[in-house]
C-alpha positions as CSV (number, residue, x, y, z in Angstrom):
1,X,60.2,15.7,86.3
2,X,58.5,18.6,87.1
3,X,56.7,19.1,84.1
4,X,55.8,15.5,84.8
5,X,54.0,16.1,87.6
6,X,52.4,19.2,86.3
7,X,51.2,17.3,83.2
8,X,49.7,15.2,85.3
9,X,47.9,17.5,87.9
10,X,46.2,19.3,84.9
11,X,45.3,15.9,83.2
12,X,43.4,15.0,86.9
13,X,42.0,18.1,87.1
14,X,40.6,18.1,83.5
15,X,39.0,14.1,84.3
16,X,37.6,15.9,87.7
17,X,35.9,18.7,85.9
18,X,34.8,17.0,82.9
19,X,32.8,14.4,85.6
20,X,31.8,16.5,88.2
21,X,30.1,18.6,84.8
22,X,29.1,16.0,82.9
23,X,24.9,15.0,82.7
24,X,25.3,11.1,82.6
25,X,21.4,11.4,81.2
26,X,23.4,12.4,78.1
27,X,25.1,9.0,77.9
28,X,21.8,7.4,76.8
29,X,22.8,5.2,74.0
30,X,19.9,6.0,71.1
31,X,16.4,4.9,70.7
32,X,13.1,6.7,69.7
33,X,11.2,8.1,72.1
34,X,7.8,7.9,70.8
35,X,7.0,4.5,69.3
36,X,6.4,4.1,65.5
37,X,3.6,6.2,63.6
38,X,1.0,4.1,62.0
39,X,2.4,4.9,58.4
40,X,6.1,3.8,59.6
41,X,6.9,0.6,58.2
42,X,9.9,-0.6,60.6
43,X,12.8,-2.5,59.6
44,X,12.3,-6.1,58.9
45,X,13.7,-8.6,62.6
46,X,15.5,-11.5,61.5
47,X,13.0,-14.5,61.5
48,X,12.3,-18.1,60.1
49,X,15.3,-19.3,57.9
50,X,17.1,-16.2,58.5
51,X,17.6,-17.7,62.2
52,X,20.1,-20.0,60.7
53,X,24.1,-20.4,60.1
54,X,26.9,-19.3,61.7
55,X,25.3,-16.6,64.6
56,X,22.3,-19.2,65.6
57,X,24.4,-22.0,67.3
58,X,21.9,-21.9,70.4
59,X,19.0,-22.0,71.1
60,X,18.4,-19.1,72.8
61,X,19.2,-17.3,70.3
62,X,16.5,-17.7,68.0
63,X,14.0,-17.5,71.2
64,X,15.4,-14.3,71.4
65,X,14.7,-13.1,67.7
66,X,10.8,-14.5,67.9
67,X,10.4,-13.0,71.4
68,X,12.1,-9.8,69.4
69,X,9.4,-10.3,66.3
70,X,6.9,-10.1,68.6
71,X,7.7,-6.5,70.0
72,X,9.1,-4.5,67.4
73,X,7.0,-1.0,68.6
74,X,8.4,-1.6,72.0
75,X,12.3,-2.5,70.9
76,X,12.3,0.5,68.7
77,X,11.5,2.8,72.1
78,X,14.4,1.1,73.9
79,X,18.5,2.0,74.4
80,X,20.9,-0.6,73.5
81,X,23.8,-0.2,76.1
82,X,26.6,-2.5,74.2
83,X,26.6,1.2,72.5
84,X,25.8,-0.5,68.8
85,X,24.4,3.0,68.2
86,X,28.4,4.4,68.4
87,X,29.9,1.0,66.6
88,X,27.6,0.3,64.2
89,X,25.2,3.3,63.5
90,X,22.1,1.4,65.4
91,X,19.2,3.6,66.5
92,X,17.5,1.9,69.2
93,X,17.7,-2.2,70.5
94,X,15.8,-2.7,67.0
95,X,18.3,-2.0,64.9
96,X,19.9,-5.1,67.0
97,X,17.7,-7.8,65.6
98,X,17.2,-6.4,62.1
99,X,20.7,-8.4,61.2
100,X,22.4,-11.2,63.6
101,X,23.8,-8.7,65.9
102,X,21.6,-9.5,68.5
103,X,22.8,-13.1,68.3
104,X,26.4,-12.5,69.0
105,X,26.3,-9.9,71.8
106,X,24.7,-11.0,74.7
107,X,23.8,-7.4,76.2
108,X,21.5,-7.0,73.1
109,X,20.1,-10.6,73.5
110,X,19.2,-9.7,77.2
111,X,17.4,-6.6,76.5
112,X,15.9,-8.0,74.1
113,X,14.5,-10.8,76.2
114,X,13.9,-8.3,79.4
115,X,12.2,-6.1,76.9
116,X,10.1,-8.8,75.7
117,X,9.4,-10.3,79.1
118,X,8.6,-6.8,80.9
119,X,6.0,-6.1,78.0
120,X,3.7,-9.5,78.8
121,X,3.9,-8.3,82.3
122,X,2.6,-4.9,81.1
123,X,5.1,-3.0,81.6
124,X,5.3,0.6,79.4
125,X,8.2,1.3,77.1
126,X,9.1,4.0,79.1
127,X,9.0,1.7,82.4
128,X,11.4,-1.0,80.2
129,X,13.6,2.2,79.1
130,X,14.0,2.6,83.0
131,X,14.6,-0.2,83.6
132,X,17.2,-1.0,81.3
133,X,18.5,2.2,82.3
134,X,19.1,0.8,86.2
135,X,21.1,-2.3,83.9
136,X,17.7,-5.3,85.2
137,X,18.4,-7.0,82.0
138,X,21.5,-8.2,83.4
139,X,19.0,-11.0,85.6
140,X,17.8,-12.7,82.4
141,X,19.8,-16.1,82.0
142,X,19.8,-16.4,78.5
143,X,20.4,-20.2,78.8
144,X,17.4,-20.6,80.8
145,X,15.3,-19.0,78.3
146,X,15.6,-22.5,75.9
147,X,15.9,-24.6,78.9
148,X,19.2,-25.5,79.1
C-alpha cells in the first residue's frame, strides 16, 4: 500500500511539473508561417467531380471545399487543431482539403469555413491563425452554410 501511495505522489508531482513547465505555444498543431512563394505550386484541393461519393453526403461539404479552393495561400498559413498534423502527417488546414479529410471531420470543415469567411472580411492569416488559436471556428454552423 505504501508504495501505492508513493507511486502515486510522484506520478502527481511529475503531471504538476510537466504543466506548470510546459509552453502551451508549443502545442500549435503545424502550418507554414509565411504563405507560399510565387514558384511553390501547392497541392491540388479537392474540387468538381472529386466532391463526390462516399465523404460528400451534404451539402456543406462541398461548400466547404469551394470556399477551401478559393483560399489555398491563406489555408496553408493556418493550424488544423483535430491534430491531422500528428494522425495523418498534415502540414497546415491545407493538407485537409487536398483528400476528403476535410469532409469527414468537422473541426477541419469549420476552419476551413472560418478561414474562408474571416478572409472576405479582410482578415490577415495571422489574425485567422489567432483566431483559430482562441477555438472562433467553433461558431460556424456548418449546416447553415448550405441552408439547411
Amino acid at each position: 500500500m505504501k508504495r501505492l501511495l508513493v507511486s502515486l505522489a510522484l506520478g502527481l508531482v511529475t503531471i504538476a511539473g510537466y504543466a506548470q513547465w510546459s509552453n502551451p505555444a508549443d502545442d500549435i498543431p503545424a502550418y507554414h508561417p509565411q504563405p507560399p512563394t510565387s514558384r511553390q505550386e501547392l497541392p491540388h484541393i479537392l474540387s468538381g467531380r472529386q466532391l463526390t461519393g462516399p465523404y460528400f453526403h451534404y451539402k456543406w461539404q462541398t461548400i466547404v471545399y469551394k470556399e477551401a479552393a478559393q483560399v489555398p495561400g491563406v489555408l496553408y498559413q493556418l493550424p488544423c487543431y483535430c491534430r491531422c498534423d500528428r494522425a495523418l502527417g498534415h502540414k497546415s488546414l491545407h493538407s485537409c482539403f487536398e483528400g476528403t479529410h476535410g469532409a469527414i471531420c468537422s473541426t477541419c470543415a469549420k476552419e476551413g469555413a472560418y478561414a474562408y469567411k474571416m478572409t472576405k472580411l479582410g482578415k490577415s492569416p495571422k489574425q485567422i491563425r489567432e483566431g483559430i488559436e482562441h477555438q472562433d471556428y467553433e461558431s460556424i454552423d456548418l449546416d447553415a452554410l448550405s441552408g439547411m
